[in-house]
C-alpha positions, 0 to 999 in steps of 0.5 A, spaced: 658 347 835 660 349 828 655 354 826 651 352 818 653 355 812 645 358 812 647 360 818 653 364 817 650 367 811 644 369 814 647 373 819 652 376 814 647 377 809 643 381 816 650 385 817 651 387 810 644 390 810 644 393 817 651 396 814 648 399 809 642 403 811 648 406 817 653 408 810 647 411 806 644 414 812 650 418 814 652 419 807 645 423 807 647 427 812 654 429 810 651 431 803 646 435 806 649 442 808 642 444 811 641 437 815 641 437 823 640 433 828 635 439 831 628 436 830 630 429 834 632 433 840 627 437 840 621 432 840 625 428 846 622 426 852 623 422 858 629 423 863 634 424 858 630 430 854 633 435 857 641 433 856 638 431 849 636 439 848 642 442 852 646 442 845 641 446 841 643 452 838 641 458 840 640 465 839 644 470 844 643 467 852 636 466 851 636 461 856 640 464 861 636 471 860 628 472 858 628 463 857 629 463 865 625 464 870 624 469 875 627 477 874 625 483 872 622 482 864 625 489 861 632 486 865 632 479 862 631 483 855 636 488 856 640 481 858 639 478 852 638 483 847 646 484 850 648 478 849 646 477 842 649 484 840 656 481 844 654 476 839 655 479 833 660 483 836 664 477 837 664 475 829 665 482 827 672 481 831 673 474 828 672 476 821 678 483 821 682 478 824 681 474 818 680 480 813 683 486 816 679 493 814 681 500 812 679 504 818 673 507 812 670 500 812 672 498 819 667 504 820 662 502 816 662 495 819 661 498 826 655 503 824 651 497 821 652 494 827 650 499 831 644 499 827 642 492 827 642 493 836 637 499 833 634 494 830 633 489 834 630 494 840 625 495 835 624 488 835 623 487 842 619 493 844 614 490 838 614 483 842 614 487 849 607 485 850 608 477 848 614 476 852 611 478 858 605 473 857 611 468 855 614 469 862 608 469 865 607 461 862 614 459 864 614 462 872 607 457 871 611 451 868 615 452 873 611 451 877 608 445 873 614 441 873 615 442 881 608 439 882 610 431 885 604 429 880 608 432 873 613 425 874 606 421 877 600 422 874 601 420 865 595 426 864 600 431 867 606 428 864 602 430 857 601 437 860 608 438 861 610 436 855 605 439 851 607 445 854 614 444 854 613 444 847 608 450 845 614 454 849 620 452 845 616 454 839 614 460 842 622 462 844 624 459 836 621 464 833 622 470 836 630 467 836 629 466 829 627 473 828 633 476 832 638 471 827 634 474 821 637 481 823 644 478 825 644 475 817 642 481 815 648 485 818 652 480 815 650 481 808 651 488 810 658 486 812 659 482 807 658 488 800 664 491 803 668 485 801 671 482 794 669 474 792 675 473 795 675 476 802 667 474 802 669 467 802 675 467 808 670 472 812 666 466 812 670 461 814 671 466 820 665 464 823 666 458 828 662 452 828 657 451 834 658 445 839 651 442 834 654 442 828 661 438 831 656 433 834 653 432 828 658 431 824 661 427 828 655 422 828 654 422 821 662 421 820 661 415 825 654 412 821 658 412 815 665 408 818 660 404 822 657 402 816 662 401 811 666 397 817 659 393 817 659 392 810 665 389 809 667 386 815 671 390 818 672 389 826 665 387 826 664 385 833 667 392 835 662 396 830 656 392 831 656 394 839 658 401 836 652 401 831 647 398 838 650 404 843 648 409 837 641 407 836 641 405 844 641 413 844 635 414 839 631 410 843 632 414 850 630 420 847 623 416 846 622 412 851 616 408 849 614 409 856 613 416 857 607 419 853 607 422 847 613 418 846 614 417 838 615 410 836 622 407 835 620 399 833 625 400 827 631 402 831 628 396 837 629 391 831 636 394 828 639 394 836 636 387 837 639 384 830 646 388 832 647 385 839 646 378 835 650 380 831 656 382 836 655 376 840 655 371 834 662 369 830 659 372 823 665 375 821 668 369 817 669 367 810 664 372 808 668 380 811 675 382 811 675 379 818 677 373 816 683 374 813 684 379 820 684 373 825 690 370 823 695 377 827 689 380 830 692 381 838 684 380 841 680 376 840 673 380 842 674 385 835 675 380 830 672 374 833 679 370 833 675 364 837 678 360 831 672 359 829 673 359 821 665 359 819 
């Protein structure tokens, strides 16, 4: 049956509108340098949460060290207090290779490096007593999270999280102590250069698996939208559009307690799907003019249909 011409401009009106808000929000993020998808994944919940966190940044090999369970207190943090100096270590490196150093400032580099691990030990021997207290909550939420009822019981789901989250915070704070005197070293290094040499420095630094991901989504919000906007391969970006808020939505599942709403990306994945499975290309986006050489009939919706 031939679609009406109210129909056909409702559903066009409802892509352009769609297709914005995706254009918009992703342009926000590619303007903002500070923006990160960090918050979202850490208020994950439900099965997928911990895929979710696993991309989160991290200060050294925290969770690998002092943010395991199990072992010795002091050896997990002399295991992370190496691995957060080997860090440091490492851009040091990557940074001589972009600029190279006479052996006076070479010398320099290494010295305030050395007295940023001093440093670092003061830190941990200041935190000693906490961290042992932390451990010896994560042996217990360990232990929580084993217990059938953890996964039965939606009081004790509410615990788990809870407690999941009153961690996490915990062991932020502390790697965002130990990243300030990571910073700290790199001013240090830093007053060694000239402008020029300061901003190649910087570019030495390599962007963590996060950030990729990050842009990546914003790059793929502001493609999908505009695509949406101007009917462009409608079908094929709608489904794209319907995967991404799809994963949004499973990082809140609105099953699980705690779980933060999502009606707004619900009714935008609806509205997408309907979007997809209906011919709304037409006279009013570029995929009209597109049906006509278009070798498949799924991205552009050469049905022959001429809405």
């Amino acid at each position: 049956m031939r679609p009406t011409l109210l129909a056909v401009a409702a559903l066009a009106f409802l892509r352009i509108v769609i297709g914005l808000h995706f254009f918009l929000e992703g342009l926000s993020h590619l303007r903002d340098p500070q923006w990160s998808s960090t918050p979202f994944r850490k208020a994950a919940v439900g099965p997928f949460a911990d895929l979710y966190r696993a991309s989160l940044p991290e200060t050294g090999r925290w969770s690998a060290t002092l943010g395991a369970s199990g072992g010795e207190d002091a050896t997990a943090a002399a295991a992370w207090r190496q691995s957060v100096v080997a860090e440091w270590r490492t851009l040091l490196g990557d940074r001589r290779r972009v600029v190279p150093l006479d052996a006076t400032r070479a010398a320099e580099a290494e010295k305030l490096l050395e007295s940023a691990g001093a440093e670092l030990d003061g830190y941990l021997a200041s935190i000693g007593d906490d961290l042992a207290a932390y451990r010896l909550e994560l042996a217990r939420f360990a232990d929580m999270q084993r217990s059938p009822a953890s996964r039965q019981v939606p009081f004790a789901r509410e615990r788990v999280a809870k407690k999941r989250k009153e961690l996490s915070a915990q062991a932020a704070g502390w790697m965002k102590e130990a990243a300030a005197i990571g910073t700290k070293l790199v001013a240090g290094w830093d007053e060694q250069l000239s402008a020029a040499e300061r901003l190649k420095a910087a570019e030495a630094a390599t962007p963590s698996a996060l950030w990729k991901a990050d842009r990546f989504v914003s790059w793929s919000l502001v493609t999908i939208g505009a695509c949406l906007v101007l009917g462009v391969l409608v079908k094929f970006n709608a489904m794209g559009g319907a995967c991404f808020l799809a994963s949004v939505v499973a990082s809140q599942p609105f099953w699980v307690p705690g779980a933060q709403a999502t009606y707004d990306q619900w009714v935008e994945l609806a509205a997408l799907l309907a979007i997809a499975a209906l011919p709304t290309g037409g006279w009013s986006g570029i995929d009209y003019f597109l049906k006509s050489w278009c070798p498949s009939s799924l991205c552009c919706g050469g049905d022959g249909t001429r809405a």
